[in-house]
C-alpha positions as CSV (number, residue, x, y, z in Angstrom):
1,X,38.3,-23.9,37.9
2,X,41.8,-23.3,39.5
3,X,42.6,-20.6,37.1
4,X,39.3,-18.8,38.3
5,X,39.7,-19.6,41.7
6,X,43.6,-17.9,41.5
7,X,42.5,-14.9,39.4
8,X,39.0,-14.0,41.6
9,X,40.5,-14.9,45.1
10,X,43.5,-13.9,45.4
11,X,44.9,-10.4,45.1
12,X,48.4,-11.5,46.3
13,X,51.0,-13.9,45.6
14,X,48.9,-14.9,42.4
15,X,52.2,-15.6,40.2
16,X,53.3,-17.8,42.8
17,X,49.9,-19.8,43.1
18,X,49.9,-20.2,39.1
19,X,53.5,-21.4,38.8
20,X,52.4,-23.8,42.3
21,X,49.4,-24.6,39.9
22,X,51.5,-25.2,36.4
23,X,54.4,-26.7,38.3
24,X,55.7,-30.0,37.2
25,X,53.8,-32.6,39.8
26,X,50.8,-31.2,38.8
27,X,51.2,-31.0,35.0
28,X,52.3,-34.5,35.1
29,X,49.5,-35.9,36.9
30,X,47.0,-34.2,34.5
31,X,48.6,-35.9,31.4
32,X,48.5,-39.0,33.3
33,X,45.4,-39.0,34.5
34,X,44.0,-37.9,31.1
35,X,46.6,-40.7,29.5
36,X,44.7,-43.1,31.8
37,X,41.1,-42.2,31.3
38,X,41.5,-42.7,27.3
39,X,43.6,-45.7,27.5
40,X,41.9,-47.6,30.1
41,X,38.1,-46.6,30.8
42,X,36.9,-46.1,26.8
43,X,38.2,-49.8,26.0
44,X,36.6,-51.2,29.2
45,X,34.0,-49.6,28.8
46,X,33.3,-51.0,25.4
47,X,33.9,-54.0,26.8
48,X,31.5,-53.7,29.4
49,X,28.8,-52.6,26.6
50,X,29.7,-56.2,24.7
51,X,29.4,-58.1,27.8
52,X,26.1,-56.5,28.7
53,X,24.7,-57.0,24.9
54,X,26.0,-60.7,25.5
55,X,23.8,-61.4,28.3
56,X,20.4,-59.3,27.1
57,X,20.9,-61.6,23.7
58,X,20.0,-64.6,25.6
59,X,16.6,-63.2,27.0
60,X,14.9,-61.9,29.9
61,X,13.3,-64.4,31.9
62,X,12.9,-62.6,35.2
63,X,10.9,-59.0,34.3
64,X,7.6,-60.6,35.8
65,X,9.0,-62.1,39.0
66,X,10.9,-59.2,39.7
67,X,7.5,-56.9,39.3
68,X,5.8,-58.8,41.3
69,X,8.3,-59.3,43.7
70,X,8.6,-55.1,43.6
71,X,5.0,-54.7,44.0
72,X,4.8,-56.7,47.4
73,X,7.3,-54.7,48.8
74,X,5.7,-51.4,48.4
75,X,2.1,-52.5,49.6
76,X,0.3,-54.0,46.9
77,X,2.0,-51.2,44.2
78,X,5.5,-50.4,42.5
79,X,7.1,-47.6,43.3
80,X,6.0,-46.1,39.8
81,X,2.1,-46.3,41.4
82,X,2.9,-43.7,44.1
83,X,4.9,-41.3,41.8
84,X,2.0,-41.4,39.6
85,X,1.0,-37.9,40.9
86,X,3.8,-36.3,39.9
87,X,3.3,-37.5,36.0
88,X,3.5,-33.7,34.5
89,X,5.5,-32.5,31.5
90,X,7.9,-30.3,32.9
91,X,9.2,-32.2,36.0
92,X,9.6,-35.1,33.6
93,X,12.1,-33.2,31.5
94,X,14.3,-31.9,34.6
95,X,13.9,-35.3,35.6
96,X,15.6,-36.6,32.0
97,X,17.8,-33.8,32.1
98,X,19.5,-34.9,35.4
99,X,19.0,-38.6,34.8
100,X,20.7,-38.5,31.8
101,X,23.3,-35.5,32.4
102,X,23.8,-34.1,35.3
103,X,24.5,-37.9,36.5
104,X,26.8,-38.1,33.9
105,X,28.7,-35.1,34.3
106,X,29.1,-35.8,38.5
107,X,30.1,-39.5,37.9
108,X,32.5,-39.0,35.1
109,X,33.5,-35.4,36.3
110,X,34.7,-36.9,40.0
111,X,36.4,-39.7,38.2
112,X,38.5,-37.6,36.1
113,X,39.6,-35.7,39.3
114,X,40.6,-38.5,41.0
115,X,42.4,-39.0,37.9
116,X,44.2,-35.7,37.7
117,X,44.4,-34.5,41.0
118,X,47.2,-34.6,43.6
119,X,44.6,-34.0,46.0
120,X,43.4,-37.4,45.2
121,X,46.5,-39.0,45.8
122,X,45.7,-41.0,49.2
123,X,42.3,-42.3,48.0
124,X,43.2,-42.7,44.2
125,X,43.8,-46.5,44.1
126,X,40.7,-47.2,45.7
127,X,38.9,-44.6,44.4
128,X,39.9,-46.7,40.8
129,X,39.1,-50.3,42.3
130,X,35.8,-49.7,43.7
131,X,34.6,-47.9,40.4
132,X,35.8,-50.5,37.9
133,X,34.3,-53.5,40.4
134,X,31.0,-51.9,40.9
135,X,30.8,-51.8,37.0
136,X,31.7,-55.5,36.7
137,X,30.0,-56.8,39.2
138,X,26.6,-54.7,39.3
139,X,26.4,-54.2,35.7
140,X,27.8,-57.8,34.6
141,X,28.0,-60.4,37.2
142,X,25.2,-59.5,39.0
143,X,23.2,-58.4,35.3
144,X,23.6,-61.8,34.5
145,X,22.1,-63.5,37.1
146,X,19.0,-62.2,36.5
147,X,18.6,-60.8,33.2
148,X,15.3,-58.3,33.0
149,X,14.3,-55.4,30.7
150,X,12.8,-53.0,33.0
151,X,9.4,-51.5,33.1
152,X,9.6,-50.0,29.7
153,X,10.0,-53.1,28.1
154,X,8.1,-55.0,30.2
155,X,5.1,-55.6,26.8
156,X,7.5,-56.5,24.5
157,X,9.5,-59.5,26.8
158,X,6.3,-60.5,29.2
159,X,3.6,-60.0,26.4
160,X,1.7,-57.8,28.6
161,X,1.8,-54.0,28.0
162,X,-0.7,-53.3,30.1
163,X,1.0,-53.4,33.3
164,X,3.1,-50.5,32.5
165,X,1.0,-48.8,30.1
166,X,0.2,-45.6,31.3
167,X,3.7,-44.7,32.6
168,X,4.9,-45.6,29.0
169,X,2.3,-43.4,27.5
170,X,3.6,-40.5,29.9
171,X,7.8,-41.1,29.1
172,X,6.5,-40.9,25.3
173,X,5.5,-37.6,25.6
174,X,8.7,-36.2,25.7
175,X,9.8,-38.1,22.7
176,X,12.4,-35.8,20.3
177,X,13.1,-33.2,23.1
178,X,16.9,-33.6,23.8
179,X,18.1,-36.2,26.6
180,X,14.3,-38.1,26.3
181,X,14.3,-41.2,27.7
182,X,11.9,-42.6,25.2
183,X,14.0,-42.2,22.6
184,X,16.8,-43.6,24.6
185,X,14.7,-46.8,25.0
186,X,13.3,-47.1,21.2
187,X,17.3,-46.6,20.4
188,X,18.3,-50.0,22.7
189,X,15.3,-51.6,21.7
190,X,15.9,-51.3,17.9
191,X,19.7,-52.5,18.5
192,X,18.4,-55.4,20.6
193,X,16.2,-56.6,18.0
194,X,18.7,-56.0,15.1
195,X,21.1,-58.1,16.8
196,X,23.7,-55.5,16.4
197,X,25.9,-53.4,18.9
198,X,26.3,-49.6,19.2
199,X,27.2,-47.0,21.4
200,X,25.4,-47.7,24.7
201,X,24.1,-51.3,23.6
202,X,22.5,-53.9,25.4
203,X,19.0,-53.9,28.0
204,X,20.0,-54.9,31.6
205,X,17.8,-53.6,34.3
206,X,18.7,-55.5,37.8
207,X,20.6,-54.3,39.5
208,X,20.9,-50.3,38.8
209,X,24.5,-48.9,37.9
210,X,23.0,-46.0,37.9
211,X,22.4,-45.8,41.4
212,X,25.5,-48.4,42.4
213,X,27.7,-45.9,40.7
214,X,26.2,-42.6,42.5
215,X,25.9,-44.4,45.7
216,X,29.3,-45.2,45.4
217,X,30.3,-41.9,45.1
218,X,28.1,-40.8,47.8
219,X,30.1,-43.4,50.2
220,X,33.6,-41.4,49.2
221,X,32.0,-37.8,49.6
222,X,30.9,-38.9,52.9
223,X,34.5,-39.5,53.6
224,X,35.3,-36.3,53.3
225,X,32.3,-33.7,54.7
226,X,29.5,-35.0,56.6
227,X,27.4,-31.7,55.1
228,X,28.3,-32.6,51.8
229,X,27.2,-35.9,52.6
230,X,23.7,-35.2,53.2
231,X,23.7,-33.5,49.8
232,X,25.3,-36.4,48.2
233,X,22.3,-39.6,49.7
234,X,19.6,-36.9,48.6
235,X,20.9,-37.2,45.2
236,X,21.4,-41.0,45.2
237,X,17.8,-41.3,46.9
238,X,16.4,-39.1,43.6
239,X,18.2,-40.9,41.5
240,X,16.8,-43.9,43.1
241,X,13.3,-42.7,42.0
242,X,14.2,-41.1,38.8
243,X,15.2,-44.8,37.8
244,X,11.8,-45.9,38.4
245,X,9.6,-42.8,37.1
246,X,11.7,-42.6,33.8
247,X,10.8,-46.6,33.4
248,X,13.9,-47.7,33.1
249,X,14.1,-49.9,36.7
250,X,11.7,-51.4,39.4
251,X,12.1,-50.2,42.8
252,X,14.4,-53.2,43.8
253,X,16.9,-52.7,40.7
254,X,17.7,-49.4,43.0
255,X,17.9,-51.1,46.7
256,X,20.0,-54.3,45.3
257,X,22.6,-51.9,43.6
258,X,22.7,-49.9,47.2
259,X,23.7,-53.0,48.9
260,X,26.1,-54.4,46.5
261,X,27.7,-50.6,46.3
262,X,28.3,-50.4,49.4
263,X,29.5,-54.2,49.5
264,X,32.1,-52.8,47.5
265,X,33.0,-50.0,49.0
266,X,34.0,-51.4,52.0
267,X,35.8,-54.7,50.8
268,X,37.8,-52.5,48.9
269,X,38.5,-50.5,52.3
270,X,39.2,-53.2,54.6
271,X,41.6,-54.9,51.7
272,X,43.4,-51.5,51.7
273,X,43.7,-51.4,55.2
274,X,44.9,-55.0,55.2
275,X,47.7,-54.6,52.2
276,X,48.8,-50.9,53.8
277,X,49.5,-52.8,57.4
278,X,53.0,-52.8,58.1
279,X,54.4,-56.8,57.4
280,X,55.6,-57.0,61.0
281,X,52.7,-56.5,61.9
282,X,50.6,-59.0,60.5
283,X,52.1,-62.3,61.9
284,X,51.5,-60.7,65.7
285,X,48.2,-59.8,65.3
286,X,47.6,-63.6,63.5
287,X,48.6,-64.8,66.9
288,X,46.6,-61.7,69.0
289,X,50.1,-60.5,69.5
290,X,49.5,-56.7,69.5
291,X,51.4,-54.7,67.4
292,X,54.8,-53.2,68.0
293,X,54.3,-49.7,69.2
C-alpha cells in the first residue's frame, strides 16, 4: 500500500519517500512485527482453540436459559424472529462472506499493523493487551461460565429442533458455496462429537468474540477519527446481527461481549495511564497533593 501510495501520489521527492519508507526503523519493525505475529499469536491461538474444546467437552447446560432469557428481551421473540424477513439467498451469502472474511481480514489486518507499523508506536502495547485479554477473557473465562451451543445447535444439546428450525433450514441452503456457515457448523459439530481437535475446534457461543473483538477495534478507531468511527459501530452493530441471522449466537451473546469489550478497553487505558504517571507523582496525588508542575 505505501509503495502505491509513493508511486501514484507523488511526482516529487519519490526516491527520498522510498528510501524514508525502506529505511532501517521501518524495515526492522516489519520483521519484528512479523517475528511477533508467528511466534506469539499462532501458539496462543492454538491454545485458545484447546481451552475452548476443553470447556465445550463438558457440555452445554445453559442454551435454553439463555434462549429464553434472549426472547424476553426482544418482546416475546429472538432477534432471529424479526430478521426473519430478510431470509433470501443472496443477502445470506454477502452476509457469510463478511461474517466469515471480511471480519477476518479487518481484525487480523489492523493487528498486523499495529504490529509493523511505527505509526502504531504510542498505542502498540495496549493495542496488544487489550486484544490478547478480550480473547481470554470473552472467549475462555467468560465461555466457561456459561457454556452454550448457539442456535444452530440448539436440537442436538436441548433435544428440541424445533425452536430454531426454520432458520436452520434457511443457513443450509447455502451449504458447499465457499465461506457457508452451514458447513462451518457440520465441521465443529463432527469434531465435537469425535472428541478430536482441529483447526478452529471447539462450540462456545456466550459471549461473542466475534463482536468483543470488532467492538474492540471499534473503541481504538474511535480514538483516532470520530467519522471513521461511525463507520467502525455500524460495522460492529451488523456484525452484531450477522451473529444471530447466520445461527451461530442469540442476541445477548452480542450485547454481553460489547460490555465486557469495552470493560477491557478501558482497564487497559486507565492502567496505562496509571504505570505512564511520572513516580513523583503518585505519592502526592495518594495524599491529594497535586502534582508538581
Amino acid at each position: 500500500t505505501g509503495i502505491a501510495r509513493i508511486t501514484h501520489h507523488l511526482d516529487q521527492r519519490r526516491g527520498l519517500a522510498y528510501r524514508f519508507m525502506f529505511g532501517p526503523r521501518r524495515v526492522a519493525r516489519f520483521l519484528a512485527g512479523t517475528l511477533l505475529m508467528m511466534l506469539v499469536l499462532l501458539p496462543f491461538e492454538a491454545m485458545f482453540a484447546s481451552i475452548k474444546t476443553t470447556i465445550s467437552d463438558h457440555g452445554f447446560p445453559y442454551d435454553k436459559a439463555l434462549a429464553d432469557l434472549d426472547r424476553s428481551l426482544h418482546l416475546g421473540h429472538g432477534i432471529s424472529w424479526y430478521l426473519a424477513p430478510l431470509r433470501i439467498e443472496p443477502i445470506l451469502r454477502a452476509v457469510e462472506f463478511n461474517y466469515d472474511v471480511v471480519w477476518f481480514v479487518i481484525c487480523f489486518g489492523i493487528l498486523y499493523w499495529v504490529a509493523i507499523s511505527p505509526r502504531a508506536e504510542g498505542m502498540r502495547g495496549r493495542y496488544l493487551a487489550t486484544f490478547f485479554l478480550v480473547w481470554v477473557v470473552v472467549g475462555n473465562i467468560a465461555a466457561a461460565m456459561l457454556p452454550t451451543a448457539g442456535p444452530a445447535f440448539y436440537g442436538e444439546v436441548t433435544g428440541d429442533p424445533a425452536r430454531f428450525e426454520k432458520l436452520r433450514e434457511f443457513v443450509n441452503s447455502t451449504a458447499g458455496w465457499f465461506s457457508s456457515a452451514a458447513d462451518e457448523q457440520r465441521y465443529l459439530w463432527a469434531l465435537h462429537t469425535s472428541g478430536t481437535s482441529g483447526f478452529g475446534s471447539g462450540i462456545s457461543a456466550f459471549p461473542s468474540v466475534h463482536v468483543a473483538l470488532i467492538a474492540m477495534n471499534a473503541f481504538f478507531v474511535t480514538e483516532y477519527s470520530r467519522r471513521l468511527a461511525i463507520a467502525a459501530w455500524a460495522y460492529v452493530v451488523l456484525i452484531m446481527l450477522s451473529s444471530v441471522y447466520l445461527g451461530w449466537h442469540y442476541g445477548i451473546d452480542g450485547y454481553v461481549a460489547l460490555g465486557l469489550a469495552a470493560a477491557i478497553y478501558y482497564a487497559v487505558r486507565w492502567m496505562e495511564g496509571r504505570l505512564q504517571r511520572p513516580a513523583s507523582d503518585r505519592p502526592r496525588r495518594a495524599f491529594g497533593i497535586p502534582a508538581a508542575g
